[in-house]
C-alpha positions in Angstrom: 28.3 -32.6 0.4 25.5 -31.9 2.5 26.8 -29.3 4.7 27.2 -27.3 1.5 24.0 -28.0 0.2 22.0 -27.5 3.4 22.9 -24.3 5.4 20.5 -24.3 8.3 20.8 -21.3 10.8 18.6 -20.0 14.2 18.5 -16.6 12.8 16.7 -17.1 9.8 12.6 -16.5 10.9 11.9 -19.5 9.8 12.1 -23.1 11.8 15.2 -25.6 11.2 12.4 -28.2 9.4 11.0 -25.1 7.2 14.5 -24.2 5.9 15.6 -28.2 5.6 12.9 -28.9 3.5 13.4 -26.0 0.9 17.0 -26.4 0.5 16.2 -30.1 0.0 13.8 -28.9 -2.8 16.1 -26.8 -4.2 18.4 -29.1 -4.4 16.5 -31.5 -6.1 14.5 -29.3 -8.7 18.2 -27.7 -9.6 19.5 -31.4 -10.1 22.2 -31.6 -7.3 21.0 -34.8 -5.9 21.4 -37.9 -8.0 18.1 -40.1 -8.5 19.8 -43.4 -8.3 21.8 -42.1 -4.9 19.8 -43.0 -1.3 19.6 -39.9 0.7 21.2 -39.7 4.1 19.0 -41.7 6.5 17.5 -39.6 9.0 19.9 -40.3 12.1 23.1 -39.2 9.7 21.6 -36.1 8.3 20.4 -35.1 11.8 24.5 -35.8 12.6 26.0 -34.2 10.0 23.6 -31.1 9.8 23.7 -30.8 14.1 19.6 -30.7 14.5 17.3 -33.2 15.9 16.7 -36.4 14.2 12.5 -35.4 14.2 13.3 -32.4 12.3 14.9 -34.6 9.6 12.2 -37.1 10.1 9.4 -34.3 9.4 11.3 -33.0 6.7 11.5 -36.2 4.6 8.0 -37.3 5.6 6.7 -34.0 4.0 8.4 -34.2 1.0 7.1 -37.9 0.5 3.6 -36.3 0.8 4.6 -33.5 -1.7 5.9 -36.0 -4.2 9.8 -35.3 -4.3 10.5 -38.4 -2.5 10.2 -41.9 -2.9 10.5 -44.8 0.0 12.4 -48.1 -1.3 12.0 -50.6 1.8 15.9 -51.5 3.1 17.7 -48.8 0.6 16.0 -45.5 1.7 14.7 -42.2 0.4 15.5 -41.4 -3.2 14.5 -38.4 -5.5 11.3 -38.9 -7.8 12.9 -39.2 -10.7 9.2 -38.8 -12.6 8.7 -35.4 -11.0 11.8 -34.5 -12.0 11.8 -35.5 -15.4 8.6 -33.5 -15.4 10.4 -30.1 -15.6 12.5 -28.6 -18.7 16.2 -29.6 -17.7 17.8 -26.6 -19.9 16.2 -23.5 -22.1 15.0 -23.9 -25.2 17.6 -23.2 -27.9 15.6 -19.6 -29.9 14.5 -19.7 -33.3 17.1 -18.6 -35.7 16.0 -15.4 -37.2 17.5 -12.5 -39.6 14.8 -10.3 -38.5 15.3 -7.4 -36.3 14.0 -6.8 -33.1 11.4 -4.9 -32.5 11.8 -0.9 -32.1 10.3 -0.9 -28.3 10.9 2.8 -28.0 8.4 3.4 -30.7 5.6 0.6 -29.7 5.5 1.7 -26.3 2.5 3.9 -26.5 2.3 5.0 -23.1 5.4 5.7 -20.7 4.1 6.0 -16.7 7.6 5.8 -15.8 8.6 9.0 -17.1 5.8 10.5 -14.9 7.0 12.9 -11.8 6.5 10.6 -9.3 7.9 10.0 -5.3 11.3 8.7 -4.8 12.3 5.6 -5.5 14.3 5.1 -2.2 10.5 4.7 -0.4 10.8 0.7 -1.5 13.6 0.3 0.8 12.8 3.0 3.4 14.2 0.4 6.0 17.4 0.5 5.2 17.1 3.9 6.5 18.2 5.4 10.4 15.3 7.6 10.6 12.9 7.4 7.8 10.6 10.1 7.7 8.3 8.5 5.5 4.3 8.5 5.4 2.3 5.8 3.8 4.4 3.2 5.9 3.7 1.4 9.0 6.0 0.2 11.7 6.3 -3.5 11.8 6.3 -3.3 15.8 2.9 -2.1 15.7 1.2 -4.4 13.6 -1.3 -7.3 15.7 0.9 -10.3 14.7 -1.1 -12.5 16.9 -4.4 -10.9 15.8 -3.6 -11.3 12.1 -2.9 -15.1 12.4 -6.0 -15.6 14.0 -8.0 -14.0 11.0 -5.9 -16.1 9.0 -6.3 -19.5 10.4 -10.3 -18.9 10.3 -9.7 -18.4 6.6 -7.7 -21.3 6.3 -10.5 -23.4 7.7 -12.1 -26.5 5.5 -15.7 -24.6 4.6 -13.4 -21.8 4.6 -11.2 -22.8 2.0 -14.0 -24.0 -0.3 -15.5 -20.5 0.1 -13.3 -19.0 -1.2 -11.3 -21.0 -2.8 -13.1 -20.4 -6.6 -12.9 -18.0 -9.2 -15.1 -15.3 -7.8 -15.5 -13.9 -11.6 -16.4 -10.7 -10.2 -18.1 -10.8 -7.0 -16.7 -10.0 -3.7 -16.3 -11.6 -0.3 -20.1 -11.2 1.2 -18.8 -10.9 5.3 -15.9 -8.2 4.1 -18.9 -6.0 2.2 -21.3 -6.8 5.5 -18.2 -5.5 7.6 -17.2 -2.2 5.5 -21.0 -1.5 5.3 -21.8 -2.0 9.4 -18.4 -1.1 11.0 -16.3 1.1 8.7 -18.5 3.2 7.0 -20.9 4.5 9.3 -18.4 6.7 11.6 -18.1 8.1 8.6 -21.4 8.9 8.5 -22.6 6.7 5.6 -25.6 4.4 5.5 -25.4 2.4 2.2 -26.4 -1.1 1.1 -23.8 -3.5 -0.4 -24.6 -3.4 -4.0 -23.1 0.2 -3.7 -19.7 -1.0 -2.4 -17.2 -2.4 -5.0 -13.7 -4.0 -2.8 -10.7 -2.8 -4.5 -7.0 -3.5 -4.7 -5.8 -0.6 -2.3 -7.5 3.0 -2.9 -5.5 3.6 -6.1 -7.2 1.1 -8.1 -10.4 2.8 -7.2 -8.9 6.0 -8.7 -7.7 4.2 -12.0 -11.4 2.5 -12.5 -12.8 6.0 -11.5 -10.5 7.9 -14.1 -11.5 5.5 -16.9 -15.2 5.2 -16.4 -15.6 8.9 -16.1 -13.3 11.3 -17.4 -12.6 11.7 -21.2 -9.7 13.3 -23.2 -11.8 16.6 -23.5 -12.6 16.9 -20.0 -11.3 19.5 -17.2 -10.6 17.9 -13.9 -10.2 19.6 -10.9 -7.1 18.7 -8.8 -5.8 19.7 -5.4 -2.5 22.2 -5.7 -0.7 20.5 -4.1 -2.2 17.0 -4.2 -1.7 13.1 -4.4 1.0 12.5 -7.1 -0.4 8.8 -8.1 -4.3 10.1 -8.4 -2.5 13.1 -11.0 -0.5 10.5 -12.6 -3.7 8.5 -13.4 -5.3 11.5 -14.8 -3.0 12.5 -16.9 -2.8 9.0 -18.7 -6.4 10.0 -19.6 -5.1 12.9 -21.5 -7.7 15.4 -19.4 -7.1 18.9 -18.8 -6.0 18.9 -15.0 -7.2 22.1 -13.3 -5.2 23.0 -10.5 -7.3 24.2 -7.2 -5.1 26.0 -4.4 -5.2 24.8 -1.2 -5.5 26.6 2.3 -5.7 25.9 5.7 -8.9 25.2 5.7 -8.6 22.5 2.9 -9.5 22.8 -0.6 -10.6 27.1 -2.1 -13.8 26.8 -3.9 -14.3 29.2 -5.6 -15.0 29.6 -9.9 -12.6 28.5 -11.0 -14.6 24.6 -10.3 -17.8 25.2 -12.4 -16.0 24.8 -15.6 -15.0 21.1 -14.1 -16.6 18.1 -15.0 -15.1 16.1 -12.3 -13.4 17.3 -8.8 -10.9 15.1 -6.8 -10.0 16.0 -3.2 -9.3 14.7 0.1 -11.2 16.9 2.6 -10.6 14.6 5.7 -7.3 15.4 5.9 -5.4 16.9 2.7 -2.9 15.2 1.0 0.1 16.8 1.6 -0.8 19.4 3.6 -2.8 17.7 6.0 -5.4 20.8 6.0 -8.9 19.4 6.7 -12.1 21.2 4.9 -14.3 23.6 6.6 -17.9 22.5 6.4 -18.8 25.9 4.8 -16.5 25.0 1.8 -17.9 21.7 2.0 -21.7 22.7 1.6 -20.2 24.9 -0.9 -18.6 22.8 -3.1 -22.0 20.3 -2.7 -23.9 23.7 -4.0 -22.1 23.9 -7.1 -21.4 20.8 -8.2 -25.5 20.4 -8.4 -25.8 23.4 -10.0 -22.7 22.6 -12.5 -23.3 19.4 -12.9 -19.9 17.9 -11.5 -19.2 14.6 -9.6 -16.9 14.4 -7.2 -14.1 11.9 -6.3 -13.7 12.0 -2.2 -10.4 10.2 -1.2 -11.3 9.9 2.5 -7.3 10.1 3.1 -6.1 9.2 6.5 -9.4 9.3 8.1 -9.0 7.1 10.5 -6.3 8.8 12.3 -8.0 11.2 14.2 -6.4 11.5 17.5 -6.6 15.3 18.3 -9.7 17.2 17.0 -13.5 15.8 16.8 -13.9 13.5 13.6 -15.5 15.3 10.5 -18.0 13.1 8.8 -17.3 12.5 5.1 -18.1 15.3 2.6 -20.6 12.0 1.0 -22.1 12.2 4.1 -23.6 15.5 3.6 -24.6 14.5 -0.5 -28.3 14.1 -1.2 -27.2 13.9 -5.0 -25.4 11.3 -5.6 -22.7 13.2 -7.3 -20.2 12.3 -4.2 -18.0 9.0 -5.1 -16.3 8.1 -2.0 -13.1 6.0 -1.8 -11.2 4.2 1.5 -8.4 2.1 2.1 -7.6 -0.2 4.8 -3.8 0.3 4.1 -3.3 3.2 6.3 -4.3 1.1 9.3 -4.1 -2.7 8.7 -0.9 -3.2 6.5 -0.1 -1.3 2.7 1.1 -4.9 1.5 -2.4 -6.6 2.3 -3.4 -3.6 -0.9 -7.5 -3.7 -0.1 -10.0 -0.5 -0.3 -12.9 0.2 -1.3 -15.5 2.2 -3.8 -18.7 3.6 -2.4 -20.9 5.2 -5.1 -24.3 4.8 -7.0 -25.3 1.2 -8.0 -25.1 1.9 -11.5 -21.6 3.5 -11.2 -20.5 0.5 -9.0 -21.8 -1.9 -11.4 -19.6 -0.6 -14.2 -17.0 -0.3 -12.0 -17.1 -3.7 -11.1 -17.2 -4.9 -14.7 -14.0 -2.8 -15.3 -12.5 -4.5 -12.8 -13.4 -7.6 -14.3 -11.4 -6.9 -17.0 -8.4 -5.6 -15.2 -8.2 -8.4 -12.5 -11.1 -9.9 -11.6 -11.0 -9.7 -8.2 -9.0 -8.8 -5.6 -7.6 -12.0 -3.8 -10.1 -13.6 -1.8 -8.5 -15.4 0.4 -7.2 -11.8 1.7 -10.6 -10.5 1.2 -11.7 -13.7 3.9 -9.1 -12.9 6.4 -9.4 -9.4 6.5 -13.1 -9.6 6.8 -12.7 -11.5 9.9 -10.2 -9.1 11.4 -12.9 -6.8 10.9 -15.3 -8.6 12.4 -13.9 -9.8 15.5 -13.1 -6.5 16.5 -9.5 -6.4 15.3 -9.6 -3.3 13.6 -11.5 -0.7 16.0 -8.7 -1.7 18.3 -5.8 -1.2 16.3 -6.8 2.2 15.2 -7.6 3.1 18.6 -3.5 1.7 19.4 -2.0 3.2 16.8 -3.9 6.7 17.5 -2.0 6.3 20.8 1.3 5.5 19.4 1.1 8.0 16.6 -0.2 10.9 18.6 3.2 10.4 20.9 5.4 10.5 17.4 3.1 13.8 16.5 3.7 15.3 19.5 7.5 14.6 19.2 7.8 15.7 15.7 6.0 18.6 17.1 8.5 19.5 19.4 11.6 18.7 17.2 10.5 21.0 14.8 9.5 23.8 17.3 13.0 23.2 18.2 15.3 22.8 15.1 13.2 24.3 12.0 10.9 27.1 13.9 8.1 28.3 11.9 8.8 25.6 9.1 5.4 23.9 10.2 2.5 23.6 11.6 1.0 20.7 13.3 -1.6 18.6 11.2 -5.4 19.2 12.4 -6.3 16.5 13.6 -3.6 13.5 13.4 -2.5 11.6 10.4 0.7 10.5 10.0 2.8 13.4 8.4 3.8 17.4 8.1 3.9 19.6 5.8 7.2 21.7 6.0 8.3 24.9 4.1 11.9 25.3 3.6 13.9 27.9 3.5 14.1 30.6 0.9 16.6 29.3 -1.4 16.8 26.3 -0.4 15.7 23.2 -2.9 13.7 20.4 -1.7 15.1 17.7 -4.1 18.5 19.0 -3.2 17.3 18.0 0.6 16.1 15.2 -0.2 18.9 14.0 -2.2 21.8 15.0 0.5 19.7 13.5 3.5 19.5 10.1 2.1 23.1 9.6 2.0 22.8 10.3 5.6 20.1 7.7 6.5 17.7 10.4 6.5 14.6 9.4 4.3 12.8 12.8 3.8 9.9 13.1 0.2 10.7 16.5 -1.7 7.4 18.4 -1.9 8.4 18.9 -5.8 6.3 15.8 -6.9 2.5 17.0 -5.3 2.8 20.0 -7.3 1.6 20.6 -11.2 4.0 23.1 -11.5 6.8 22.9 -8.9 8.6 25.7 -8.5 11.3 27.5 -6.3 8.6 29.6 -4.6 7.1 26.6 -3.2 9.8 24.4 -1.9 8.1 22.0 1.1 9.4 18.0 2.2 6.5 16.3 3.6 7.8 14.4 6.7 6.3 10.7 7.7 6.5 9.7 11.0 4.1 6.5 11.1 7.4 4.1 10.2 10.0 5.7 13.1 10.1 5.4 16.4 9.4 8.3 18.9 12.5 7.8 20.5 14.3 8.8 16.9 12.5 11.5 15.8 14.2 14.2 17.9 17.6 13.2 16.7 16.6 12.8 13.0 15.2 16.2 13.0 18.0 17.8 14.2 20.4 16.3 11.9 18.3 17.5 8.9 17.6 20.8 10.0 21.8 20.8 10.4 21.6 19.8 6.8 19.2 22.2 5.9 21.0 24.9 7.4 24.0 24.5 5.8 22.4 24.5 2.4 21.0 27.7 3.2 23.6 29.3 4.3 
């Protein structure tokens, strides 16, 4: 019975006492154990399961703490038969009813998941042989040992009483003095904390953004191509999206802006194209957006991985005006999952902002908040960008060469770093088509399709990550999709 229960293995990630102790749980919570019926004692379960006796030992002791188990003195361990009892034992029987269900297709007011957005197959990207994915990091790079030290000083006693409360709306006080003294000045940005609002990941910086200032009757000018997500939320304001072409040397400003009320770009290093702006289109677009009266959105995209060229400062750097609302992200560099950026922008703005947020979520997690502050703090941070500017300018330089090699004059390498490239396919040839095809060869590649407003044969690009593969790969990937790419041209 208890081999079959309890399936313990040295494969698993976990120890043997952290997987004995939730199959125990499991098997009490789904009712397998009787309550009247003494457990093994330790030296038997050790026997029959082939681990040591203390692992046992530890095991039952913890679940004694926790409540599952009880003690009797001479008979053994037995299940808590009031914790137990506790739970619902099967699902409520429904209400009879000779109404109908409700018509979801008609109450559904909004439908995001119709929207044209980046493939699905990005949630498992590691199932993948070489996935040419951006957005991603490789698990090999991120500072295990680092991270678990921010961690345990957020799991420490004063710690947990910090920040263990309902925050309501405020944020964690050492992560705002850290993004105010150590992120945002290389970015040339001097600002005091009341004018920084923490957010779940840059893209809920957008959504606040899009609802606090653009309205139904509003034109917003949008990179073409640009970020599908930050066009997705604009759209769901119902705003008239004005597309703004894109060169190589970032974003053309040119009239076509002074009719906007609001302008979203990424002049660091544009998303997809990785162009960065010229400061001459940069004082530019300052000009008229005082002279227009437009605020702009700066998605400082990808910033931090500068590895080739001199860093730019950020275009809210150069804004006496206050019309500049900047937004960062730690995802790029720490780790997407962790989901933390930030909002830098007038006090008034952020003060709405934060109220928004309020309403959305609160705040983001704090205990996160805590232990990312302190990775910051320590010096964590500056250290891993400065290692993964190393790593990733050897996987630039290698997707460099593979596409010198295999797809000549597809590309062109990014500016200054990042972690993608922009490639033009061949006349004829359709990007989804690629993209479709390569997958079922373990080649993740994203279709260009979904950063246009109006894809179109013309304009048939993949973008091509290389943050999540291995240098060693690359090479070989390449050439097996240009192979593919070939053939479809031919």
């Amino acid at each position: 019975m208890w081999r079959q229960l309890i399936r313990l293995s040295n494969e698993r990630g976990s120890s043997l006492q952290s997987q004995l102790r939730r199959a125990l749980v499991t098997a009490i919570l789904d009712g397998h154990i009787p309550h009247n019926r003494p457990l093994p004692s330790s030296r038997e379960l050790a026997r029959q399961l082939g681990v040591a006796r203390n692992t046992v030992v530890h095991a039952y002791q913890h679940l004694m703490d926790e409540g599952y188990l009880i003690a009797e003195e001479r008979r053994g361990y037995f299940v808590n038969g009031d914790l137990v009892n506790s739970r619902t034992s099967r699902a409520p029987k429904p209400v009879d009813s000779s109404e109908s269900h409700p018509d979801w297709d008609s109450r559904i007011k909004t439908r995001p998941s119709e929207q044209r957005n980046l493939a699905l197959a990005l949630r498992n990207w590691k199932d993948y042989e070489y996935p040419f994915t951006a957005g991603q990091t490789d698990p090999a790079l991120f500072p295990i040992n680092e991270w678990r030290e921010c961690c345990r000083q957020s799991l420490a006693v004063q710690a947990i009483s910090d920040w263990m409360p309902d925050s309501v709306d405020n944020d964690d006080p050492l992560l705002l003095e850290q993004i105010q003294n150590r992120v945002l000045p290389p970015r040339g940005l001097w600002v005091t904390t009341d004018q920084i609002l923490v957010t779940m990941g840059a893209q809920n910086a957008l959504y606040l953004l899009a609802r606090l200032l653009v309205n139904s009757a509003d034109k917003v000018g949008f990179e073409d191509p640009g970020y599908p997500d930050a066009r997705n939320i604009l759209e769901l304001r119902d705003c008239q999206i004005e597309p703004l072409p894109v060169d190589e040397d970032g974003l053309v400003v040119d009239d076509r802006i002074n009719e906007c009320r609001v302008v979203y770009c990424t002049p660091s290093h544009q998303s997809p194209t990785t162009a960065t702006m010229s400061l001459e289109r940069r004082e530019e677009l300052l000009k008229r957006a005082a002279e227009h009266d437009i605020l702009i959105i700066e998605d400082d995209y990808e910033s931090e991985l500068n590895f080739v060229g001199t860093p730019t400062p950020a275009l809210k750097s150069l804004d006496g005006n206050d019309r500049v609302i900047y937004v960062g992200s730690l995802s790029k560099t720490l780790a997407p999952g962790l989901r933390l950026g930030y909002m830098v922008g007038p006090k008034a703005l952020i003060d709405e902002a934060r109220a928004l947020r309020r309403l959305m979520l609160r705040h983001p997690p704090s205990n996160n908040q805590n232990a990312v502050a302190h990775f910051l703090a320590l010096g964590h941070h500056d250290s891993l960008v400065h290692r993964l500017a190393h790593s990733y300018r050897q996987r630039w330089e290698a997707m460099d060469l593979a596409l010198k090699e295999h797809l000549p004059e597809s590309s062109r390498a990014p500016a200054f770093g990042g972690s993608a490239f922009w490639v033009r396919l061949p006349a004829g040839v359709d990007a989804n088509e690629v993209e479709r095809i390569a997958g079922e060869e373990g080649i993740l590649v994203v279709s260009g399709d979904s950063y246009f407003l109006n894809p179109s044969p013309e304009n048939a690009y993949l973008r091509l990550g290389y943050s999540s593969i291995p240098s060693e790969k690359i090479n070989a990937g390449i050439e097996k999709l240009a192979t593919l790419i070939k053939r479809l041209a031919s």
